[in-house]
N, C-alpha and C positions, 0 to 999 in steps of 0.2 A: 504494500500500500504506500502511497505517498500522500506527504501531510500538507495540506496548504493551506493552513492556518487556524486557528482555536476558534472562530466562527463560522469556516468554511461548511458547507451542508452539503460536499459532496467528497469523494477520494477517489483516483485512479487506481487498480488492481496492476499492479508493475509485472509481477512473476510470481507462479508456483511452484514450488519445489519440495519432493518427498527428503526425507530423509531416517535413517535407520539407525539407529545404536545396537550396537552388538553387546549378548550381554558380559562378556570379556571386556570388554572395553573397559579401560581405567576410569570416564568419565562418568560411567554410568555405575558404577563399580561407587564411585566417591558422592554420585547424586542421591543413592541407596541409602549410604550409609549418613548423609544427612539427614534423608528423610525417619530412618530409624533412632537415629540421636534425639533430635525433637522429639520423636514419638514417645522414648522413651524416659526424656525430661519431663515432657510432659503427664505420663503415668507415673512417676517417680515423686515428681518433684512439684510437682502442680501447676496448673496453669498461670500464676501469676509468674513462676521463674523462666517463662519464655521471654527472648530477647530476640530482637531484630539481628543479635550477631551470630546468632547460634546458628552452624552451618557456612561451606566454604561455598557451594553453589547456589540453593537453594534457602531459604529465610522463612519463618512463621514469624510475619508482622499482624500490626491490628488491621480488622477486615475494616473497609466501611471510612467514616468519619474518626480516625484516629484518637487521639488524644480521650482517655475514657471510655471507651471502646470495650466490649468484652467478649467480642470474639475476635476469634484470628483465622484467616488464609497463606496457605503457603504463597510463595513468589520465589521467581528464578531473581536472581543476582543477574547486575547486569553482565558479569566475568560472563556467565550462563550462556546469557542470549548472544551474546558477539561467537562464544566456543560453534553454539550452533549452527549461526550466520555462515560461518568461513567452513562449515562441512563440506 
């Protein structure tokens, strides 16, 4: 997609492109083991001890309207999206 501005009401569709992680792969290997850290902070340790740093690729920030918030969604880091970008 291409962004042509914060008021724009419309986007052009640039390129699609598949792509596949192996599950050998070191990337997907180290995405895993984030998502099981958090998971397991979070069974452990409770949901207030989550933190935006927790995790090299992936993050459980606050969902929504931030600050006061009391749910959370994972999110790629942007390290993430660029690794994916240049597949």
């Amino acid at each position: 997609m291409s962004w042509n501005g914060k008021h724009n009401e419309k986007s052009e569709l640039l390129k699609v492109q598949s792509f596949d992680f192996l599950e050998s792969d070191t990337l997907i290997q180290e995405i895993e083991a984030d998502y099981e850290f958090i998971r397991n902070k979070l069974a452990t340790k409770g949901f207030t001890a989550l933190t935006g740093k927790d995790g090299k690729w992936i993050q459980a920030r606050t969902k929504g309207a931030g600050h006061g918030s009391t749910s959370r969604a994972f999110y790629a880091r942007k390290g993430l999206i660029k690794e994916i970008i240049k597949l």
